[in-house]
N, C-alpha and C positions, 0 to 999 in steps of 0.2 A: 386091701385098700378099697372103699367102698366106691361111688361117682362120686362126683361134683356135676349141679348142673346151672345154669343159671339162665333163665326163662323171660324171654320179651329183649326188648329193645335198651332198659335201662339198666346199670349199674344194679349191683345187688350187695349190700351191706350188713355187715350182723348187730344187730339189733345194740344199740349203745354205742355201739362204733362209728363214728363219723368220719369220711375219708381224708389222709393223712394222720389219722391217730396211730395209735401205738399199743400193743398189748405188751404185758408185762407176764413173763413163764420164771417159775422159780425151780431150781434143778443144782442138782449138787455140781455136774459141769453141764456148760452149754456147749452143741455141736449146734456146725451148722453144715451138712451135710448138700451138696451143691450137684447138679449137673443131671441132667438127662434131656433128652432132647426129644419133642413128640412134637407131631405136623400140627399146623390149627384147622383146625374144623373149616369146612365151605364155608366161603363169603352169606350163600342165599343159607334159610334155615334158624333154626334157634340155637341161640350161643350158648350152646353144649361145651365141655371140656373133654378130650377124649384121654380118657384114663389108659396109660400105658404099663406092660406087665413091667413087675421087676424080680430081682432075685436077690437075696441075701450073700455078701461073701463070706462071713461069718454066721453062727448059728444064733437065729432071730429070736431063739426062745427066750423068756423074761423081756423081751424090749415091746411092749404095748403098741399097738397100732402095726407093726410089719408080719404082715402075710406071704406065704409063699406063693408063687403064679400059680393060675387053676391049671389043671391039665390039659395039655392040648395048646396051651398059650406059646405062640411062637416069639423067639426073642430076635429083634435085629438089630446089628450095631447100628452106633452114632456115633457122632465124632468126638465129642468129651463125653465119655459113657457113666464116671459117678466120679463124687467127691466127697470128702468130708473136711472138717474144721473143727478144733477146738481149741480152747486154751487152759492154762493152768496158772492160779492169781498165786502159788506158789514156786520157792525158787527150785529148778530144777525142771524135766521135762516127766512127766509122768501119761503112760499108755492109756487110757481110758479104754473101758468095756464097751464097744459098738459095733456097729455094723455099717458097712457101704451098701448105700442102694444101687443095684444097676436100674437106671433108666434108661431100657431103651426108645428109642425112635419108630414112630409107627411113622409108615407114609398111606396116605388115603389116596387110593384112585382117585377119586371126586375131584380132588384137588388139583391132583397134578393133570387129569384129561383138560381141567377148566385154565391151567396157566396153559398147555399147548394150544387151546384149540382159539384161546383166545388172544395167545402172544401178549399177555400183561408183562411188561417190566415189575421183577423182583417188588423195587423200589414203590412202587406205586399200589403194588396189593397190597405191600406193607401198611403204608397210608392209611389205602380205606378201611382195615381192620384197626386201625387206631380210631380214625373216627366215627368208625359205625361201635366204638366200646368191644371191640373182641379182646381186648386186651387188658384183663383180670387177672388180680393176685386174689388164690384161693389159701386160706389157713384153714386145713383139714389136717383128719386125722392127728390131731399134733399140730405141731410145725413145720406142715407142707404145706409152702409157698410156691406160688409157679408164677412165671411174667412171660413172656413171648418175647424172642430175641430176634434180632435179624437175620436173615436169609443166608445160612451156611454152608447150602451142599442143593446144587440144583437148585437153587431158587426158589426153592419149597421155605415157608417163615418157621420156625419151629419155635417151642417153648422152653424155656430153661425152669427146670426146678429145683427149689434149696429147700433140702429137707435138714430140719434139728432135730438130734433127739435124746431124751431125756437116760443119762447115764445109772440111774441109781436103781433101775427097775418098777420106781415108783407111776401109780397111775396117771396118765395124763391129765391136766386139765382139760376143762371142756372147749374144744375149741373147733368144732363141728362146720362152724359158719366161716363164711368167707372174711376176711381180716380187713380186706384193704382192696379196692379196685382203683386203676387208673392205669395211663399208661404212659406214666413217666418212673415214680417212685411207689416205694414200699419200703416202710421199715415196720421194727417192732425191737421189742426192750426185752435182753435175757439175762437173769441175775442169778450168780452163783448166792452158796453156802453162807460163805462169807460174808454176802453181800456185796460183791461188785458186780456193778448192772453195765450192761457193753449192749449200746443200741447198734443191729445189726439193719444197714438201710443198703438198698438195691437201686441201682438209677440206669433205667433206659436212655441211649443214645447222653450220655454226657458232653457238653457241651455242642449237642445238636450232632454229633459226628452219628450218624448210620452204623449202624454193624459193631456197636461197642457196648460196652454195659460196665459199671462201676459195682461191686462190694464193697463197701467200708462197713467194719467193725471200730467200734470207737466207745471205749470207756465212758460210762456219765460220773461217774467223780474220779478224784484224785487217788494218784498212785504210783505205785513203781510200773514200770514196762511191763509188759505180758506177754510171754511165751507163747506163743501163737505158732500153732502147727497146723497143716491144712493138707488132707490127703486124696490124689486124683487118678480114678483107673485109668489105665490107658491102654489101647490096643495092640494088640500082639505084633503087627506090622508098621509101627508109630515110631517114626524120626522126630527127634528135638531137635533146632538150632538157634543159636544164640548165645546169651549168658555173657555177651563183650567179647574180647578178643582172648580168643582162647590158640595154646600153640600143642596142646598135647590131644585134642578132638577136635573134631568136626561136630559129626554127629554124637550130643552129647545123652544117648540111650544109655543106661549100665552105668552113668558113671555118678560121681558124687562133687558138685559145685558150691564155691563161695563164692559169697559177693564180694566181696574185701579187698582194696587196689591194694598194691605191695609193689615195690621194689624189687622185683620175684630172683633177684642174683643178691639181695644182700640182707636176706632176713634168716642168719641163720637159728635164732631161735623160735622160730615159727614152726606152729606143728607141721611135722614131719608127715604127717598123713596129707596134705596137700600141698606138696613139694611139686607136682607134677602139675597142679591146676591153679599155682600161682599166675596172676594176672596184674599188669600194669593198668587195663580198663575193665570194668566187672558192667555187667548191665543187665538188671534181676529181670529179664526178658527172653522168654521164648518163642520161638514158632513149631506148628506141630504139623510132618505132613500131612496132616489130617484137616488141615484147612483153618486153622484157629492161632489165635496168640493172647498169651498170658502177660503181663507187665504188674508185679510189685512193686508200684511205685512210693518207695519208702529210699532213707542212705541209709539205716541201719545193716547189721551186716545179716544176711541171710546164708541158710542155705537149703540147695537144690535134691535131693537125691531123687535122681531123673533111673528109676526101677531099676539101682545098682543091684537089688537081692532077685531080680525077676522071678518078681509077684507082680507084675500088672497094675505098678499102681507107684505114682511120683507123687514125691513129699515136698513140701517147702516149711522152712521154719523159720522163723523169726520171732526175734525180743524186743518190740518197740511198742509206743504208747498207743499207737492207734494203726489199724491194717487196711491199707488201701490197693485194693485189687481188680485190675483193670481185667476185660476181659475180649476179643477182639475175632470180628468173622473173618472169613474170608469170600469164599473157599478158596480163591487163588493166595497165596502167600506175600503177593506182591500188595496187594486187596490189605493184608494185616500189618504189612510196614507200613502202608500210607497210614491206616488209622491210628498206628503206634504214634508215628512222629508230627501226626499234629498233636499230641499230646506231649508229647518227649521234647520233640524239637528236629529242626532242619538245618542244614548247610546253608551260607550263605552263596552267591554266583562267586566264586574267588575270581579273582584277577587273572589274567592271561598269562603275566609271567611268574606263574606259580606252575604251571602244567609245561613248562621247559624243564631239563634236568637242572638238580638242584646239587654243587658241589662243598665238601663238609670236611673238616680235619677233628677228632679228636683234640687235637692242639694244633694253633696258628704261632709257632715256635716267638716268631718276630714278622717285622711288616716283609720281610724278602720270600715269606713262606705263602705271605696272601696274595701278594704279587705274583706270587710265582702260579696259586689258581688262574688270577684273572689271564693271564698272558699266554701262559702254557695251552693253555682250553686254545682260544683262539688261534696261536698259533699253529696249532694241531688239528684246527678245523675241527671242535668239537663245541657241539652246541651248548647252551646253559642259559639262565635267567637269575639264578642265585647263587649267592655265596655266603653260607653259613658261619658265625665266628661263634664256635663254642669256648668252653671254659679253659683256662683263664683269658679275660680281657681286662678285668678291672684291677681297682688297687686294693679291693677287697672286698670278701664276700660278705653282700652285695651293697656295693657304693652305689653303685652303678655310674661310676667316673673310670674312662679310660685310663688305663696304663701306659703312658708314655714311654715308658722304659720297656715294653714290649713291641707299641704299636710308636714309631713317632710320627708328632703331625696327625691324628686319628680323623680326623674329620678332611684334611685332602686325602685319606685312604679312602674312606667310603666316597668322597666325587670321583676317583681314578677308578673306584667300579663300577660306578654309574655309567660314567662317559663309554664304559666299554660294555655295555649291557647288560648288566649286573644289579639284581637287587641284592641289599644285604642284610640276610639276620642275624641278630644278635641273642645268645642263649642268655638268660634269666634262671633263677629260681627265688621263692617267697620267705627265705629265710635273709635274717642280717646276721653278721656274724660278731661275736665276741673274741675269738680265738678262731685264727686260718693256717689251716693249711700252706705254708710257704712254696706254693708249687711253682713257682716261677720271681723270675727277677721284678722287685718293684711292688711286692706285697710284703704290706707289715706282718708281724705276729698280732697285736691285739686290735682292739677292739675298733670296727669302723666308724668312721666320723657320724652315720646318719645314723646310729644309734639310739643315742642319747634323747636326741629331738622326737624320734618317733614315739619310744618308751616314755615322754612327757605327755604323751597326747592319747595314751591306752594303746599305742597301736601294735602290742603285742599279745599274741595268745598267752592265759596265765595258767598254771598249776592251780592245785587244788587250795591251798594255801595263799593264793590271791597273788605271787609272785610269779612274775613273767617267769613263760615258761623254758628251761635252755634243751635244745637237743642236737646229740650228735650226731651229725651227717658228714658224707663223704668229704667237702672240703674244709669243715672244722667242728666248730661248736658256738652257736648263735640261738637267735628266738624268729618265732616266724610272725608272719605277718597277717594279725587279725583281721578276714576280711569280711568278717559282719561288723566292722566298726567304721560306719559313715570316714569319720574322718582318717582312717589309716588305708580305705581303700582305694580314698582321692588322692593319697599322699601314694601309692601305685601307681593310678592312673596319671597323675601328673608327671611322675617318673619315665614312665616309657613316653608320653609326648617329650619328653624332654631327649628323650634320645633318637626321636624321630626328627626331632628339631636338628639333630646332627647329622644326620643322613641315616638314619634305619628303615627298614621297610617291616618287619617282621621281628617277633619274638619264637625263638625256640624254648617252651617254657618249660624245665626241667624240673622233678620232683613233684610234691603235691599228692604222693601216696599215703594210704591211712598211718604206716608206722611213727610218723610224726605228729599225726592231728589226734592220736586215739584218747590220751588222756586229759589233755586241753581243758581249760574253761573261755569260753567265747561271750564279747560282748552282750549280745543277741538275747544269751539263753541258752542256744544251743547246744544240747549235751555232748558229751564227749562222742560217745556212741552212734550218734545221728553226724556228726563231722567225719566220720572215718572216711568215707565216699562224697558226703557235698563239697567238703573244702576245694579240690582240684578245679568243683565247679566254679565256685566264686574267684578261684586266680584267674581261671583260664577267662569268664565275663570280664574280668576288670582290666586283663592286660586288653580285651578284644573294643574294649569303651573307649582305649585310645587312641587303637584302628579308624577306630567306626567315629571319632570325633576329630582327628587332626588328619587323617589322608580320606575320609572318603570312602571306606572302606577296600581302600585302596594296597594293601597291606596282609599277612597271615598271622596269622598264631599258628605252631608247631607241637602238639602238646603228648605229653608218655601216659598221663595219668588220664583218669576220667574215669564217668559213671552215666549213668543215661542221661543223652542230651549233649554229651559232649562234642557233638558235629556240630551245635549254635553256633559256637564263638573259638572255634580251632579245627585244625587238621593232625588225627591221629597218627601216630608214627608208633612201632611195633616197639621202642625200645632196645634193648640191650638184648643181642641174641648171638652166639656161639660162631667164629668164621667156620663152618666145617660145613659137612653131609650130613650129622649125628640126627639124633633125635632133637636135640637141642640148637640147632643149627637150620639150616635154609630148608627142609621139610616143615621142619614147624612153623617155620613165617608162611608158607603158599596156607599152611592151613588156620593165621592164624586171620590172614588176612578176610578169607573167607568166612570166619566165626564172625569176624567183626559187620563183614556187609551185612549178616544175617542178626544185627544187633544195632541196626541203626546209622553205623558209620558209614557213610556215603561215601563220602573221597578220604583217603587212606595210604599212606607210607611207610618204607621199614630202610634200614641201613643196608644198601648194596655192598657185599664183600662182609658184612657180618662185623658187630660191633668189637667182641672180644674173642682173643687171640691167645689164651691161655690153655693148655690141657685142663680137663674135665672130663665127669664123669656123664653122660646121658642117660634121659630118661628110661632107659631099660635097664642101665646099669652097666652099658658100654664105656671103655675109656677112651680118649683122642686124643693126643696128642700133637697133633696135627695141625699145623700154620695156616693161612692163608693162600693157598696158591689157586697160581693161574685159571685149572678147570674151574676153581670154586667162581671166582672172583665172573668169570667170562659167564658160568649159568644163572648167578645171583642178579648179573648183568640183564640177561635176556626176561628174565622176571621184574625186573625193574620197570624194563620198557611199558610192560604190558600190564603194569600195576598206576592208579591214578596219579601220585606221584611218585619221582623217580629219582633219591636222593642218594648221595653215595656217602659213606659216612663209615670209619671207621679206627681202631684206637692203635694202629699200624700209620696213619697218616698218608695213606700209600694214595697216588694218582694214577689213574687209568694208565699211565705212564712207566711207572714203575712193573708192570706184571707181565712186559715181554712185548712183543711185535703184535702176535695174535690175539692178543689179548687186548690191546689200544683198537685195532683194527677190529673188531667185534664190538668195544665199548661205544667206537666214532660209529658202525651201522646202526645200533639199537639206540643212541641216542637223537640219532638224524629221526629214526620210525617215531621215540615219543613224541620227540617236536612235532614233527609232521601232522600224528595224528591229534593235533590241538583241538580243530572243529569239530570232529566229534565229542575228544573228551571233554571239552566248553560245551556242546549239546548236552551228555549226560548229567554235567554239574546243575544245568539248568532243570533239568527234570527231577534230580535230586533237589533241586533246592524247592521245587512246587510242590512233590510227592513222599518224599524220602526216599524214592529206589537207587539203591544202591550203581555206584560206576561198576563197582567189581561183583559179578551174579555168578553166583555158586550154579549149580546145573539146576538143583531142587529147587530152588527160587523160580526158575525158565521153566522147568520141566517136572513138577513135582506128580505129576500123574504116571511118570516113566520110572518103575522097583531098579533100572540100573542110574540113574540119574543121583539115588541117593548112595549109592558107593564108592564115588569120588570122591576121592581126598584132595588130589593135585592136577584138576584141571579147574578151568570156570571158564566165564563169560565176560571181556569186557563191554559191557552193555551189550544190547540183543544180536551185533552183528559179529564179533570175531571171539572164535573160540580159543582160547590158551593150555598150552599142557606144557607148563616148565616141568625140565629135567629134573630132579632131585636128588637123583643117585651119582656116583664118580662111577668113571668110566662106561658110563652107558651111551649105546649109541643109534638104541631104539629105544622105542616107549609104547603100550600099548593105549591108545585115546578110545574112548568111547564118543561116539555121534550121535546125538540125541534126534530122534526117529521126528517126522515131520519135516526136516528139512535135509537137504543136500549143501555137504560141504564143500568147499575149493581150495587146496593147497596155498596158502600165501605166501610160499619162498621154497618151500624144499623142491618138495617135485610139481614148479611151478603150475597150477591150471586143475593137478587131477581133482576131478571129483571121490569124494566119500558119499555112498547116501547113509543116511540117519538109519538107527536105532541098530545100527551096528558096534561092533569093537572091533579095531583095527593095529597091528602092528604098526608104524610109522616112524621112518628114518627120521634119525636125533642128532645128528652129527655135532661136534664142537660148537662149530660156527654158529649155528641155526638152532633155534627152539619151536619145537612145533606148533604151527599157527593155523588157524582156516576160518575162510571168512564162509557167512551165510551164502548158498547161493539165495542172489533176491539182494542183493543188501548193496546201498549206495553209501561210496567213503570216502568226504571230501579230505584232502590232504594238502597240504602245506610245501612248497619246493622243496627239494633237498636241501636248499644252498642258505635258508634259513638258519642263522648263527642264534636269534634272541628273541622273545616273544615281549621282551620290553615296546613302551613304545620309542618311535623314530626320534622324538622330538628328545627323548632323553641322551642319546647316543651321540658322542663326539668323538670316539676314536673312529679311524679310516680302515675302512674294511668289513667291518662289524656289518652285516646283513639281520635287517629287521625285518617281520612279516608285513605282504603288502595286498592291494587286491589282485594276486593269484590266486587260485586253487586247481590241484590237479585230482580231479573226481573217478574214481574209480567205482567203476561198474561190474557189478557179477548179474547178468539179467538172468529171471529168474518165471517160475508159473504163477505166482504171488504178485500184485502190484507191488513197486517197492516206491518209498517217498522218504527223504529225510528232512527234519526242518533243524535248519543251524538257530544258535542262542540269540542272532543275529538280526534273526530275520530269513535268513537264506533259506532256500526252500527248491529241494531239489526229488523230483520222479523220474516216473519213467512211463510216457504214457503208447499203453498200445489200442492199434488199429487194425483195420481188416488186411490191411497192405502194410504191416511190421508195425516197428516200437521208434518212437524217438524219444530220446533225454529232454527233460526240461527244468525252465531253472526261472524264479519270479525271487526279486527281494533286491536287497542294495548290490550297487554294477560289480558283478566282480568279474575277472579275464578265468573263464575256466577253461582248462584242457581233461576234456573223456576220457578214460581212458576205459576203453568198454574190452573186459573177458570174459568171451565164448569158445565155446567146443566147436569145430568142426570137421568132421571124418574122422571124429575119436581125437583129434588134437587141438588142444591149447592154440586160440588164436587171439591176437591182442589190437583193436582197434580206436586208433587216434579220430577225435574230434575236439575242433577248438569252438567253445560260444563262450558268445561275452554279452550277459545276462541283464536286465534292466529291471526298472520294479511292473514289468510288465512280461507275460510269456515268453520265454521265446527258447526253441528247441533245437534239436539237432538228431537226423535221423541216425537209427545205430548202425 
């Protein structure tokens, strides 16, 4: 590959080419060969390109333009080291004859002496090399493009290059000169055989975000979809995470991913070859410990092979009309969620009495079984804020009219949970039915009354044949509910205010997985193929429009399905998961939970005690037979507490109540701890809701510079201060934790006080009762009384007894070598400020009664110190 150079001050154009135009390359396939990474040239000097070596993985001969490195050329990795792309305008996937470039990364002395000596912020050399024009797209050699990305590793700016090249042997056109300068976009026009021309356009910082970069591929005429394959090396020591909520990996290295939501218990004609990587949320996004994230943002179905065959190199494929491929820095991983989910989307603050435990029946028999929630909890001194009424409530699926001969009186049923602290949801799903399910007293067999009127107004998805469409689902056989059609998705939204209007606070929206939307024709346009993954989206906006327009946002969505973006307008819940130990069971929620943070899901839930209760077979091919019991029920428990939400749900209908003495008594401590810890996890919501970082932080997220950080399966982080390691095994009554190096950890219940220090592994007692916890030392943790029953507010509560949250808080302290500061969602704002004569606590924001509770070491033991301040919007401290 020869230079590039390009001399003086101003832009450099090839001759006929005016900036923004487009060249047109004709080849029997178009590749478009992507990725390498090389530092930019010093600020001072002439704006040179520093050509970096590469090397061929395939052999170069017959491909025009690729040379071997000279000799002597030393290679250094980068963090995305080469790609390629291509497609084929026929059906089927066919291999084309190429080569991947390795580009690596050079780093210049020059550069990096001038960012130390001079301490420039990253962000700001960026800058001056845009406006001093360092930032040129060169068309050499072919179709080598190069543009400069932002700052991925060290703070050094590097350049990305996407090389095409011409598959048939034939000689290049001429295209010597530089193509395109500026430094926002680049595109250019490549036309197959055939004649379909796909302009492939590149865009710096899309929509202004920093540290991002767009590909789109996009067809210039008409046509069927395009097979679209795109191939990316990757390095020998490269962690994936992501791809939605996955329960059979974490780290998804070696394995082979679809994008495709399913109903993953009830598809049994669904290839067999992803039985294991069935997902209720799919989310064509990854992160790489290598400082970078990939997002396809497309709903067509894709899929992933993340170097199943270890060759050094992850594929992605996809059949849709046009390819949009986001591309995302970091180098921190936290750095590549924030730029994901301003694109993607964020959580809203959810309401307070969402982050209390949330209580759930499979079935609510009669009103004496929902009573029996509200009363029992209370009486039992067990905290809660919700009460869920799953399927059946109505008089058909879906009226969305109460069952009286289920429920009598429905609407003083939901005031008599109010009065006692209780919000109440109600489960949904998008289908009406024609034929039900008679699963209970007080449901007809045929057809629902709101039928007829919707199916007058288009408001059903149709077949290919222009006939609404019917499918069968678990509780019958019905049509769903077209919701790109204006008027049928008001005739939703109008439906849930109307049941808000009765007392609901919340939908549990059920279903909305592709096996229903796959064949569809939809008002819109939209093809079948492109609804498999959006449809979940559009239920889960329109049930959240009625949130967000009749309470205020005062209200949740609950939702099983989704696809990127699904944290906007709902709270994800794991679905239907196995009561056991198996593979299929409570190991796979701690992992799927953390798939999910590392895909966008912010605040997150799963069924405590495990949905289904049937023998099966497990992911490896194990069989259970095996019920629900007590260990299970008490360590699904303690993982509840320490997950964002904490809902108990399962198709046993069983109550804390039901699984024995130790088991209620374990239920009532870890439910008291989620209450409790509300101001933080109301903190985190809020910074999820500003940045997209996850409540729940896998290690690799915190610590992705630490090779043991990415071997955890079954511990995390909730948020930066307490460490979690749920049991996941029966009968175990140790567990080995790893401590992420940098910080010193503190026992939070077992062996009260002791210290861990970081970047060790440690045995640590696991006993029944107790799940292994530890907080940062450093870390301040406002908390909640015990004696809190509801996180409703006061004004709604009428029954006597009932404890609402007030201005208490009892602040726990682990003082540490680190300042430590917390700021509540609130406003609250609590340190620790120290001096030459020690440390005091302090606390500025709205008045609240806190009580210290400050834990230090001294003489090798655990000692615990009381102070009470009662805080103003003004200083004021308290020595420790």
């Amino acid at each position: 590959m020869g230079p590039s150079a390009s001399h003086g001050s101003g832009p450099v154009r090839a001759p006929g080419v005016e900036q923004g135009g487009a060249q047109r390359v004709r080849g029997h396939r178009a590749g478009v060969v992507a990725h390498g990474l090389v530092a930019v040239p010093p600020v001072a000097g002439p704006h040179h390109v520093v050509q970096p070596p590469f090397r061929a993985r395939a052999s170069a001969q017959g491909i025009p333009g690729l040379r071997k490195p000279a000799a002597g050329q030393r290679m250094t990795p980068g963090l995305m080291r080469g790609a390629a792309v291509w497609y084929n305008d026929r059906a089927g996937y066919e291999r084309p004859r190429w080569a991947i470039m390795h580009i690596r990364r050079l780093l210049i002395p020059a550069l990096a002496a001038l960012l130390v000596a001079a301490a420039i912020p990253a962000r700001a050399i960026e800058e001056a090399l845009i406006n001093e024009k360092h930032i040129a797209v060169h068309y050499e050699e072919c179709l080598d493009m190069r543009l400069a990305f932002s700052p991925l590793k060290g703070g050094l700016p590097v350049w990305l290059a996407v090389r095409g090249v011409r598959m048939d042997g034939a000689a290049p056109p001429r295209c010597s000169q530089p193509l395109l300068e500026g430094d926002k976009q680049v595109s250019a026009l490549l036309e197959t055989a055939s004649g379909r021309v796909v302009q492939a356009r590149m865009t710096m910082r899309p929509d202004g975000v920093d540290g991002a970069m767009l590909l789109e591929l996009t067809p210039a005429n008409d046509g069927p979809p395009i097979d679209w394959e795109l191939s990316f090396s990757t390095h020998e020591d490269e962690h994936f995470y992501g791809f939605g909520e996955k329960f059979h990996a974490f780290d998804m290295r070696g394995q082979i991913t679809r994008m495709l939501n399913l109903d993953k218990h009830a598809n049994d004609k669904d290839d067999p070859a992803f039985f294991h990587d069935r997902s209720y949320k799919t989310v064509p996004f990854f992160m790489s410990s290598r400082g970078y994230g990939v997002w396809l943002d497309d709903t067509a179905v894709a899929v992933f092979d993340m170097d199943s065959q270890g060759q050094g190199v992850w594929k992605l494929r996809c059949k849709t009309d046009r390819l949009r491929l986001y591309f995302f820095a970091g180098p921190r991983l936290g750095s590549v969620i924030e730029r994901f989910t301003h694109f993607a989307g964020r959580p809203p603050l959810w309401p307070a009495w969402a982050f209390a435990p949330w209580k759930s029946r499979d079935v609510h028999m009669d009103r004496a079984a929902f009573e029996e929630d509200v009363f029992r909890q209370r009486e039992l001194g067990i905290p809660g804020s919700v009460i869920v009424i799953d399927s059946p409530w109505e008089t058909c699926y879906n009226d969305f009219r109460f069952n009286e001969k289920q429920f009598k009186n429905p609407e003083e049923m939901l005031q008599l949970a109010r009065g006692n602290g209780y919000k109440v949801v109600l489960w949904v799903t998008p289908m009406i039915n024609t034929i039900n399910n008679m699963d209970m007293i007080g449901i007809g067999p045929g057809q629902c009354r709101n039928y007829d009127p919707v199916e007058r107004n288009g408001g059903f998805v149709k077949d290919a044949g222009g006939a609404v469409a019917q499918v069968d689902w678990w509780k019958g056989r019905g049509a769903m509910i077209d919701f790109t059609n204006a008027h049928a998705a008001a005739y939703w939204t109008g439906k849930m205010k109307d049941l808000i209007a009765l007392g609901a606070s919340g939908f549990k929206v059920d279903d909305g997985e592709s096996q229903f939307a796959i064949s569809g024709v939809y008002h819109d346009g939209t093809p079948g193929y492109k609804m498999q993954n959006r449809y979940a989206a559009l239920y889960h906006e329109y049930t959240w429009k009625a949130i967000a327009e009749s309470l205020n946002g005062d209200g949740v969505v609950f939702s099983r399905a989704g696809a990127a973006g699904a944290q906007r307008h709902g709270i994800p819940w794991a679905g239907d998961n196995f009561a056991d130990f198996s593979s299929l069971g409570l190991p796979s929620v701690v992992i799927a939970g953390q798939s999910a943070a590392m895909s966008g899901y912010s605040v997150w839930g799963h069924d405590i005690g495990g949905y289904i209760t049937r023998p099966h077979r497990g992911l490896e091919g194990e069989y259970t037979g095996q019920r629900q019991t007590a260990e299970l029920f008490i360590r699904w428990t303690q993982f509840g507490a320490l997950s964002p939400i904490m809902q108990m749900h399962t198709t046993s209908n069983k109550g804390a109540w039901d699984f024995g003495p130790e088991a209620l008594q374990n239920y009532i401590k870890y439910a008291r701890l989620h209450t409790g810890l509300y101001p933080y996890l109301h903190a985190l919501n809020r910074d999820a809701a500003a940045t997209g970082m996850p409540m729940m932080r896998p290690l690799p997220l915190e610590y992705q510079d630490q090779p043991e950080a990415h071997v955890q399966r079954y511990q995390y982080l909730l948020g930066p201060d307490l460490l979690a390691a749920p049991v996941v095994t029966e009968a175990a009554t140790t567990r080995e934790v790893f401590f992420p190096a940098g910080e010193t950890w503190v026992d939070f219940y077992l062996d009260y006080g002791r210290e861990y220090p970081g970047g060790a592994t440690a045995t640590v007692p696991a006993p029944l009762d107790a799940m292994p916890l530890f907080a940062r030392k450093g870390a301040i943790l406002p908390m909640l009384p015990p004696e809190v029953d509801t996180l409703v507010s006061k004004d709604q509560i009428t029954a006597q007894g009932v404890t609402p949250m007030d201005d208490r808080l009892e602040v726990h302290v682990w003082p540490g070598e680190r300042d430590s500061k917390f700021k509540g969602a609130d406003g609250l704002e609590i340190w620790v400020k120290k001096t030459n004569g020690g440390a005091s606590v302090c606390a500025a924001g709205p008045p609240r009664k806190l009580l210290l509770i400050i834990h230090t070491v001294s003489g090798g033991e655990p000692q615990t110190v009381y102070r009470e301040l009662e805080n103003s919007d003004q200083e004021t401290c308290a020595g420790l």
